[in-house]
C-alpha positions in Angstrom: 0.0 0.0 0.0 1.3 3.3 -1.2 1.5 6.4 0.9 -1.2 7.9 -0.6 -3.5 4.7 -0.3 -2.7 5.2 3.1 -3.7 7.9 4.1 -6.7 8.1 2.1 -7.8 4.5 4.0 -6.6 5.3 7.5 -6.8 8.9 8.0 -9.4 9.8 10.9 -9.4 13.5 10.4 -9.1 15.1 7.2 -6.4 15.3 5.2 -5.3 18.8 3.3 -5.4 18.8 0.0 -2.2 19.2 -1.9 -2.3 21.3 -5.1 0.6 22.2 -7.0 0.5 24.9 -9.9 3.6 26.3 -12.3 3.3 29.5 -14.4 5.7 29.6 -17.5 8.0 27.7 -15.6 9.1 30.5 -13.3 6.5 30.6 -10.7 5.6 27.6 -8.4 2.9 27.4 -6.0 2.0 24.2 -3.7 -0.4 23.5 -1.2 -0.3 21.2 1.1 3.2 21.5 2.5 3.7 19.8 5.7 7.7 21.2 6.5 10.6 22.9 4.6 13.2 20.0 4.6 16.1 22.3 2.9 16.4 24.6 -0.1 18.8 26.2 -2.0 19.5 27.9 -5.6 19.4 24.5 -7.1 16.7 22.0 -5.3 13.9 22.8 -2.7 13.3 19.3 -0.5 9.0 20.0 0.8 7.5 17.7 2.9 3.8 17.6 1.6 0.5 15.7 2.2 1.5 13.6 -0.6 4.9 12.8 0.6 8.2 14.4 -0.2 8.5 17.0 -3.3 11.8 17.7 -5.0 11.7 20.7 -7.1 15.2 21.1 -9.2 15.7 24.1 -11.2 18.5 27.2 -11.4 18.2 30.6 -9.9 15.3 28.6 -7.2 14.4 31.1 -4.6 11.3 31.0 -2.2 8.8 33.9 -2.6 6.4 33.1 -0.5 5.8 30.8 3.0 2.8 30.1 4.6 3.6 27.4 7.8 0.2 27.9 9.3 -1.7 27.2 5.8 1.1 25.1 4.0 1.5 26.9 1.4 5.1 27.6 -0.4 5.6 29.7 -3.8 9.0 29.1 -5.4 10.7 31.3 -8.4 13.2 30.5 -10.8 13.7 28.8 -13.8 11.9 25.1 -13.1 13.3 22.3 -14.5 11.8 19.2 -12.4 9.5 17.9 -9.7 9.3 14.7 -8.2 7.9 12.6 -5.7 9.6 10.2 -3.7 7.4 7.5 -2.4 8.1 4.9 0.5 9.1 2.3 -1.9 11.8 4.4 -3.0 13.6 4.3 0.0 16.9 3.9 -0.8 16.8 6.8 -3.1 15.3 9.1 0.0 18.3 8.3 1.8 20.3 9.0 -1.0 19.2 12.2 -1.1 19.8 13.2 2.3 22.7 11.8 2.9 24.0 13.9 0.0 22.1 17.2 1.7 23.2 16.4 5.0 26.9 16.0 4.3 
């Protein structure tokens, strides 16, 4: 069962909904962010709803942060987002290991 199975099935309260939308590739807004893992010029690592969001692009830079409401906006130039799933676990740890070093 899948993270999002998961919490779909097992969730007693309600869960927030996640939206992500891109403009032109320069402007980035998500709902639905749960924490701010790390960031910088290059990669934004967002705990969501949904699980874990990489963003990748050049020239990243946060705009705007919302803790309360879980809301992030990101600028730059965008060149990739992806999730990483449970299953995917050795990648995760991949990844911060190589952010954590």
């Amino acid at each position: 069962m899948n993270h999002y199975e998961k919490n779909q099935t097992s969730s007693l309260r309600p869960q927030a909904d996640h939206h992500v939308t891109m403009h032109n590739r320069r402007n980035l807004e998500i709902s639905g962010v749960k924490e701010v893992d790390s960031f910088d010029n290059e990669e934004f690592l967002l705990q969501t709803v949904m699980g874990y969001l990489i963003v990748r692009g050049e020239n990243l830079q946060m705009k705007n942060l919302d803790v309360e409401q879980g809301n992030v906006s990101i600028k730059g130039k965008i060149y990739e987002l992806s999730y990483l799933d449970e299953q995917h676990g050795e990648k995760a740890k991949g990844l911060f290991s190589k952010l954590f070093k």
